[in-house]
C-alpha positions, -999 to +999 in steps of 0.1 A: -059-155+050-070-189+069-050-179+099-016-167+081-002-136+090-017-108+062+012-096+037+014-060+034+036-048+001+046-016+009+061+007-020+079+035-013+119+050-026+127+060+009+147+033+023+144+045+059+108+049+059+107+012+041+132+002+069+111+017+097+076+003+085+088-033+080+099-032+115+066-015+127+044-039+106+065-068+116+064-062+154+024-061+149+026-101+131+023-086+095+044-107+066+062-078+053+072-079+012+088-040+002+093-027-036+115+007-042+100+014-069+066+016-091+082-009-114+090-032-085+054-026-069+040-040-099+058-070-100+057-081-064+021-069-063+011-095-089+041-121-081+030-121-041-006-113-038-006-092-009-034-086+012-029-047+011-008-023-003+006+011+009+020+031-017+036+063-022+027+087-049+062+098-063+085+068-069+108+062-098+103+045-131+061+042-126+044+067-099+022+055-074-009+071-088+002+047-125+005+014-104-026+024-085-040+025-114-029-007-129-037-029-098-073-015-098-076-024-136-061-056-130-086-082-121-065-106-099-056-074-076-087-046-080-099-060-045-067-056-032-069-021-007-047-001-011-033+031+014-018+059-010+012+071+019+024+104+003+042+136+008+014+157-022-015+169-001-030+189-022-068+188-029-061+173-066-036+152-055-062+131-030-092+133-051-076+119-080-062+088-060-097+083-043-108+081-081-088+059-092-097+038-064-076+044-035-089+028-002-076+054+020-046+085+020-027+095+047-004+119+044+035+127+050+048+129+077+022+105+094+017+086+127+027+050+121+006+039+147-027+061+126-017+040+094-018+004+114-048+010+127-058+020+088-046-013+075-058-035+103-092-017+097-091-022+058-075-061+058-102-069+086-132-054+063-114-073+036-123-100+056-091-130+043-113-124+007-083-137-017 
């Protein structure tokens, strides 16, 4: 990161809750990029490079546990963390995003100061590795 703020991409197809985290993440120095949808998460994932990802389950066009996927089996992003921010709880639900590589899974409605303290833990044991 050699000193730059860390980009967080966050992915999610609630505009308030994309509204409210940019503003939380940018008041706490983080270069916010935002994607609507699984489509969009893709592209801005590979187009911006961010230093970690939160991303909701059930978006349009690809869901979050199909662009989890595909950034972990993407070699330019699979060390890219990534926070799965969703609404399913259920028992299935987390297991299979931990399998497919999921860095860590907080669930709706959450504490947005819990999930910064989650991504400032996983960018810092990322350690700037780009």
């Amino acid at each position: 990161m050699n000193g730059d703020k860390a980009k967080v991409l966050i992915c999610d197809d609630d505009p308030l809750l994309l509204e409210l985290m940019e503003f939380r993440l940018r008041a706490k120095g983080y270069e916010v990029i935002k994607a609507a949808d699984g489509a969009e998460a893709l592209a801005k994932a590979e187009q911006d490079e961010p230093d970690i990802i939160v991303l909701d389950a059930m978006m349009p066009k690809v869901d979050g546990l199909e662009v989890l996927a595909r950034i972990k089996g993407n070699s330019a992003l699979s060390e890219t963390p990534v926070v799965m921010l969703t609404a399913r709880k259920g028992e299935r639900d987390i297991v299979s995003a931990l399998e497919k590589g999921a860095d860590d899974y907080l669930v709706k409605p959450f504490i947005p100061e819990e999930l910064l303290a989650r991504l400032a833990r996983l960018i810092a044991r990322k350690g700037g590795k780009r």
